[in-house]
Structure formats: C-alpha cells, structure tokens
C-alpha positions as CSV (number, residue, x, y, z in Angstrom):
1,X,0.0,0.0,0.0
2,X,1.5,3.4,-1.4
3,X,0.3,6.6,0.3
4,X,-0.4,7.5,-3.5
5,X,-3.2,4.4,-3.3
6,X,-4.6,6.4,0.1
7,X,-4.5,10.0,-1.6
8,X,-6.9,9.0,-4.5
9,X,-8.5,6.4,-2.4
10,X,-9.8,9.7,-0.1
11,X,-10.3,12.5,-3.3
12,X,-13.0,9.2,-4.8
13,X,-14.5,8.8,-1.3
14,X,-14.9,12.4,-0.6
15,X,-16.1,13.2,-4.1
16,X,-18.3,10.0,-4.2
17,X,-17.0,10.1,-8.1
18,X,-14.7,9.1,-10.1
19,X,-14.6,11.5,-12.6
20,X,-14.8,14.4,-10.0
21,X,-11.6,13.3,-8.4
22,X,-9.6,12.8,-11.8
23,X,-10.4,16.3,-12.1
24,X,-9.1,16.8,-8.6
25,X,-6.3,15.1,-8.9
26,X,-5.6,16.2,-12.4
27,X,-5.2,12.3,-13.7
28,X,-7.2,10.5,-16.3
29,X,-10.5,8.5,-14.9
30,X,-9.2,4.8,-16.1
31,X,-6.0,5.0,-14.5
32,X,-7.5,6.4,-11.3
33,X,-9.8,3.2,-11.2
34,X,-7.3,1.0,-12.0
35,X,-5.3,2.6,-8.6
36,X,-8.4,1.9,-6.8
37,X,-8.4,-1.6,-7.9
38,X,-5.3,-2.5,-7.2
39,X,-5.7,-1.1,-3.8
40,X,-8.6,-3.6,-3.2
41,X,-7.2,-6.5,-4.6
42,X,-4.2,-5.6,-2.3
43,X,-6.7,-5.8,0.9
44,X,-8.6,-8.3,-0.9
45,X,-11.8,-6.0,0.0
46,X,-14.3,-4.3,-1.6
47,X,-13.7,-1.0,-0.8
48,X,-16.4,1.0,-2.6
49,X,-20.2,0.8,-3.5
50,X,-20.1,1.6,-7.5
51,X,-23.1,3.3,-7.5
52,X,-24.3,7.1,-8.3
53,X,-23.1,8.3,-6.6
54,X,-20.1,6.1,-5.4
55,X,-20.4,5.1,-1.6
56,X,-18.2,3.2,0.9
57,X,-18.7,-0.3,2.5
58,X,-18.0,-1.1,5.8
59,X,-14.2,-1.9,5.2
60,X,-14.4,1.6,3.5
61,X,-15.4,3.8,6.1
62,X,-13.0,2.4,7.9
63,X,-9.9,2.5,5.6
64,X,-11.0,5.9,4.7
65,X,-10.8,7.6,8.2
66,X,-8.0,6.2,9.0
67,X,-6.6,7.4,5.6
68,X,-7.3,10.7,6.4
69,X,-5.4,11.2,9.5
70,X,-2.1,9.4,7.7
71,X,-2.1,11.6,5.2
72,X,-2.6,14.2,7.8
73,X,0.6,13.4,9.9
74,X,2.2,13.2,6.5
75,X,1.6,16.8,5.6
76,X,1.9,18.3,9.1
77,X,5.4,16.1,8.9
78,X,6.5,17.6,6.1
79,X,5.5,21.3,6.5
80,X,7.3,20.9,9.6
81,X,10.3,19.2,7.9
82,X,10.6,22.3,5.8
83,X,10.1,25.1,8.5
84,X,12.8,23.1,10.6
85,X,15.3,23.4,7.4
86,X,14.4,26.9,7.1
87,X,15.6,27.7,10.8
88,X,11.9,29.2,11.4
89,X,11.5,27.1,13.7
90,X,12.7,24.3,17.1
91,X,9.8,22.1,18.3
92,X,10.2,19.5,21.0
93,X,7.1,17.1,21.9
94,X,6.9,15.6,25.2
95,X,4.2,13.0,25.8
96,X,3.0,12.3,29.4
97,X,0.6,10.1,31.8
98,X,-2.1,12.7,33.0
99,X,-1.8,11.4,36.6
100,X,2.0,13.1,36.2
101,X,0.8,16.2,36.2
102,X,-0.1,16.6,39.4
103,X,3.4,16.0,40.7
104,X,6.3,18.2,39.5
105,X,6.3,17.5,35.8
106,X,4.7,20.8,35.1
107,X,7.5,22.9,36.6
108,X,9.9,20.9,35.0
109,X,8.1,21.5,31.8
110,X,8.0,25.5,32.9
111,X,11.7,25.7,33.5
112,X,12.7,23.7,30.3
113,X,10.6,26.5,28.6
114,X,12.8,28.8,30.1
115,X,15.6,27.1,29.6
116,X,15.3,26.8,25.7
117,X,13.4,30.4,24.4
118,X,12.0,30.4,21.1
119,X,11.6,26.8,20.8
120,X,7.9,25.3,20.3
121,X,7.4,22.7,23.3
122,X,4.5,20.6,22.5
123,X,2.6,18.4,25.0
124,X,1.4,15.3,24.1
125,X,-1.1,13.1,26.5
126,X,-0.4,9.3,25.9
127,X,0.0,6.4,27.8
128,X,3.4,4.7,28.3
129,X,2.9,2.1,25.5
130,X,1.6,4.8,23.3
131,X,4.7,6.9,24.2
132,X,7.3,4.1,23.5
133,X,5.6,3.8,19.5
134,X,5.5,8.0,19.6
135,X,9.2,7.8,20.0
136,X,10.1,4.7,18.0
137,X,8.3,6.6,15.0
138,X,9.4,10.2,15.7
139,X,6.2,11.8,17.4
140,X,7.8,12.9,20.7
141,X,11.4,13.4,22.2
142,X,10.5,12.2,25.2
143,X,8.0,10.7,27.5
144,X,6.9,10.4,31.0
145,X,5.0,7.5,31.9
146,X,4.6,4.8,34.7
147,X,5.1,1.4,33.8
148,X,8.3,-0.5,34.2
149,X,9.4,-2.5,30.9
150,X,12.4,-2.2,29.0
151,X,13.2,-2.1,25.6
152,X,16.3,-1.9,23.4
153,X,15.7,1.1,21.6
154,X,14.6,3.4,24.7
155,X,16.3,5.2,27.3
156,X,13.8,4.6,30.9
157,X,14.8,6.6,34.0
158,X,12.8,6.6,36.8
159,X,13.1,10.1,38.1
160,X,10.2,9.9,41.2
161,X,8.6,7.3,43.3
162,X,5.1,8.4,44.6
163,X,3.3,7.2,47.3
164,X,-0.3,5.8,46.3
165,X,-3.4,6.5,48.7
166,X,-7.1,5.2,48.0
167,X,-9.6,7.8,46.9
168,X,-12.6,7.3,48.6
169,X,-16.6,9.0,48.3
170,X,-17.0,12.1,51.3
171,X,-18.1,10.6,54.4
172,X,-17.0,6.7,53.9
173,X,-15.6,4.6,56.7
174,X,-12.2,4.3,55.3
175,X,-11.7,8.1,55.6
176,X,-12.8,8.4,59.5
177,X,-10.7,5.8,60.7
178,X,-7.7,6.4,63.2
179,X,-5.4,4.6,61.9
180,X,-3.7,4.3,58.2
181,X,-5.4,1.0,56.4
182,X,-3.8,-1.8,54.9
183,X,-4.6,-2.5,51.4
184,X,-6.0,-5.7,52.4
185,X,-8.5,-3.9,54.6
186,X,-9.6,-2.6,51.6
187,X,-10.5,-6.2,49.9
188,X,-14.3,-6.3,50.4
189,X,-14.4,-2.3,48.6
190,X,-15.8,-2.2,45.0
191,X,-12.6,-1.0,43.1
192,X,-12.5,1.3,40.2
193,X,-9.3,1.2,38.0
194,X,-7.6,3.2,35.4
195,X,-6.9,3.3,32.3
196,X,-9.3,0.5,30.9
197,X,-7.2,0.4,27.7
198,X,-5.0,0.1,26.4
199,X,-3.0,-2.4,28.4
200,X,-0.8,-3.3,30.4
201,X,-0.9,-0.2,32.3
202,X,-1.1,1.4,35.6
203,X,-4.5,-0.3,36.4
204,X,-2.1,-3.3,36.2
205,X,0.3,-2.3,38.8
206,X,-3.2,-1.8,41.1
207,X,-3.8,-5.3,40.7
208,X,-0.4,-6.6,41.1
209,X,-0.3,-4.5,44.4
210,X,-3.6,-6.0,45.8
211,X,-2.6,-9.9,44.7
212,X,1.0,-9.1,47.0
213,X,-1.3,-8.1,49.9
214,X,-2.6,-11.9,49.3
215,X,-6.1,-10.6,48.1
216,X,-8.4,-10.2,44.6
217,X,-9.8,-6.8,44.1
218,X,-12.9,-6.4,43.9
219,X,-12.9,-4.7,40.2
220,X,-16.4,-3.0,39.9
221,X,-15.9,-0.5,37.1
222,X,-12.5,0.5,34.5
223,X,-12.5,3.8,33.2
224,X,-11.0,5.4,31.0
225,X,-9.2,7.9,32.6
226,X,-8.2,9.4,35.9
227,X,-10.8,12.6,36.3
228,X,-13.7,9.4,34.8
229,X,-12.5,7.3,38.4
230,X,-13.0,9.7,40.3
231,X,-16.3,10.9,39.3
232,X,-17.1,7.1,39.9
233,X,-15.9,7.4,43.4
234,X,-17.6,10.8,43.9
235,X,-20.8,9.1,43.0
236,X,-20.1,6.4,45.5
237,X,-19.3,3.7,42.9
238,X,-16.1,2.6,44.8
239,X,-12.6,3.3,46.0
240,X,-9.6,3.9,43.8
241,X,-6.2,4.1,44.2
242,X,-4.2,6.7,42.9
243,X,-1.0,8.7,43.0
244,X,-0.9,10.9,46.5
245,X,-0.4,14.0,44.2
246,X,-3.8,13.4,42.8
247,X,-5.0,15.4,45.9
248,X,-3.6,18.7,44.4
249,X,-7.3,18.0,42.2
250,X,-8.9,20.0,45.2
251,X,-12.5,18.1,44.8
252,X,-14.1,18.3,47.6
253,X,-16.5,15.2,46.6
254,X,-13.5,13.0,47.4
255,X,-11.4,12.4,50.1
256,X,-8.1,10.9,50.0
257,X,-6.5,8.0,52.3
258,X,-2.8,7.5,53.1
259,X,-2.1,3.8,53.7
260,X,0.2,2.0,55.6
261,X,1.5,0.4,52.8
262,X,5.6,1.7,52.5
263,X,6.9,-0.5,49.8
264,X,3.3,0.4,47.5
265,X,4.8,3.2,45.1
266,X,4.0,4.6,41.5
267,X,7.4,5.6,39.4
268,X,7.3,8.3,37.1
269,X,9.6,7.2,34.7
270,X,11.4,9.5,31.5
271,X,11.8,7.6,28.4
272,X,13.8,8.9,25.1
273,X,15.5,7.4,22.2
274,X,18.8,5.3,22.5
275,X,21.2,7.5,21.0
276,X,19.5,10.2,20.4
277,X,22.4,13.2,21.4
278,X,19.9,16.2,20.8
279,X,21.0,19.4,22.6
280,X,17.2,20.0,23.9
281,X,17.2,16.4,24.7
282,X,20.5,17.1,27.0
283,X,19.2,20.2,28.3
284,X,15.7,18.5,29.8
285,X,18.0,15.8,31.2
286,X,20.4,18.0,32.8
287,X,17.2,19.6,34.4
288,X,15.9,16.3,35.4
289,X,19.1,15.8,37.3
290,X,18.4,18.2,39.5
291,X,14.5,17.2,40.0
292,X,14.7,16.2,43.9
293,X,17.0,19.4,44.8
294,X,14.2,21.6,43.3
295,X,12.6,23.9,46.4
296,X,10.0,26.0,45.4
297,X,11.4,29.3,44.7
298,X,9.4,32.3,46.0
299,X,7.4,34.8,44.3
300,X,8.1,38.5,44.3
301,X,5.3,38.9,46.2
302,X,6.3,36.5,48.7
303,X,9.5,38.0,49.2
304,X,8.2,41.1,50.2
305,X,6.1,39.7,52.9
C-alpha cells in the first residue's frame, strides 16, 4: 500500500465520483480506477459501492478515516520538515501520563521553557505504550510515563517514586478511621481502576499491588481515565487508588486516604530514544538531574512579605 493508493482512495471517497476526483487530482479516470483496484485486490476488500453516486462499505469507512489522518501526519510532517530546514522554527514534543501532572512535571516543563526560548514545546497526553511507538516513529522526544518494561531502543529513567493513597466517596468509613489502612482492609471495597485500555498499564500495577497483599480486588468498574475514576468514586461507585499528588485535584466530593502500605509506590519514569544526542534532549535531562534538589522558589510577592 503506497500513500499514492490512500490519496486517491480519499479525493473518490470524498467526491463519491470518479470523474470528480480525476479532475481533482488532475489524472485520467481509467487509471485512477485501476489505482483503486489494485488497492482492493491488495486488501482483498471491496472498498467502494459503484453506484451514483459512489459510496463506501464497511471496510471503506474504515480505511477511509484512517486514511485521512495518515495523510494528515504526513503533511503536518512535512510542513514541519521544511520550516525546521528553514531555521523558522525548534519544536520538541513531550508526551505524558495525566496522573503526572499533578506532581512536579509541570514545573519541569515551565523551567525547560525557560531554559530553551524560542523553541515550540509541545505536550502530548499518551499512555506509556503509546509513548514508547510515539518515540520509536518520531512523534515525541520524550515521554513520561509509569510502567516498568524495558526495551532496546529506549532510554527509561525513573526520576520519582510516589506514594499511592485510596480515593474514597466524602463521608466513607475508610476516611474516618484512626489509623492508616492496609490494602487488604480494603478487599471487600468495589474498586475502580484506570486506564481501561490500552494495556498493560497502571491499572495493572493496582492489581499486582492487591494480589501481593494476598487478596483479589474487587474490580467493579475500568475507566477510562483518571478525572472518569474519580467521578465514579464521587458518585459512590467505589474506592480507587491513585497517585498521593492526585490530591492537588482540590475536589471536595473526594477524600483521600494515606495507607500503611511503604513498599506500594508509583514511578514516574522519563523515556527517550537510545542514542538520540539532541541538545534540547540534553538540556531536559540535565534539568531532570536536578528534579529532587528543586525547592520552590518564591514569588516576588512572597518576598516582600
């Protein structure tokens, strides 16, 4: 499959005629049909309807969105290409997890802003299997996720390990109670994890945590993302257990439960290319090295007090 088969594959599907997107795509009509033929002999599919006008089967609708954003990436690519060549402009991508937001990525992400003036910094959200094929293919410079794996062709550094606590609905037992619980005491709780797909992910590390403790959670719902959990535990559709720096959320329909559970911790880890020597790559690093001697610098205002 050539991206040429895609382009004329789309101008037919979007004109719902051949002869309109000959015109289009300033070719002859027989050719342009043979193209399309060849494309579904390829995928041994039928691809189009050949009616009046021309419509799309199931396989088509498909192929054809899917199409479209390709050929997307590939123009955004290579308008970027040539602005890069041009010196008009620097762009580094980062993707993240969203739960790492809450911690100190995004003052990490301010002072690399500072540190590198005029260059585009682009934030991408992903998970950490989507962020390990975002920088295998190009997408992003760097990513910072939570699972552990390794793999040959990226760089993984864990640069935090968070403490997890159990978000719970205002007013529950676990929340009033004395002491910190165990995650055991927690068996008998409808659980809600995150992110339903895809996996593995961090809603594997949950489990892996609860079958240590010598228990099987009690899985009652899997969303699809963090702020989805927890408007399942604000409605009183379970617990969930989360990063502690979820609590800089502020909601005041959850509350948040340390446990007595030391060894339990999420990493944030920084992954990048093997190899990969680029000097906005070195300076994000070289900020990263410093991550756990940063103290919160104050504010003009607070100075002055």
């Amino acid at each position: 499959m050539e991206l040429r088969h895609l382009r004329y594959f789309t101008m037919v599907a979007a004109e719902g005629s051949f002869s309109r997107a000959a015109e289009k795509l300033h070719i002859a009509q027989p050719p342009l049909s043979r193209q399309i033929q060849q494309l579904e002999d390829e995928l041994g599919v039928r691809l189009l309807d050949r009616g009046r006008p021309i419509t799309l089967t199931e396989p088509g609708r498909y192929l054809f969105e899917q199409a479209r954003q390709i050929l997307q990436r590939v123009d955004d690519m290579r308008a970027m290409t040539k602005r890069i060549a041009k010196g008009l402009v620097l762009q580094f991508n980062i993707g993240f997890v969203a739960s790492t937001l809450y911690d100190d990525l995004p003052e990490l992400i301010r002072r690399f802003r500072i540190a590198v003036p005029g260059v585009e910094v682009h934030l991408l959200e992903m998970t950490t299997i989507e962020q390990v094929a975002a920088l295998k293919d190009g997408r992003i410079d760097v990513g910072f996720g939570r699972l552990r794996f390794d793999d040959e062709m990226v760089v993984r550094k864990v640069i935090r390990e968070e403490k997890l606590c159990i978000a719970t609905p205002k007013g529950h037992p676990l929340a009033s109670r004395e002491t910190a619980p165990r995650l055991r005491d927690t068996a008998h709780e409808p659980l809600i994890i995150y992110p339903k797909a895809p996996r593995p992910s961090y809603a594997d590390q949950v489990i892996g945590f609860y079958r240590e403790a010598g228990v099987e959670p009690n899985i009652a719902t899997e969303a699809r993302e963090l702020q989805t959990a927890l408007g399942f535990v604000a409605s009183g559709g379970g617990i969930c257990v989360v990063p502690a720096s979820v609590r800089r959320l502020g909601r005041d329909d959850v509350s948040y439960v340390d446990l007595n559970e030391p060894k339990m911790v999420t990493p944030i880890i920084m992954s990048y290319r093997k190899n990969d020597g680029s000097r906005l790559l070195q300076q994000l690093i070289t900020l990263v090295r410093e991550f756990d001697k940063w103290e919160a610098a104050p504010t003009a205002s607070e100075k002055a007090v």
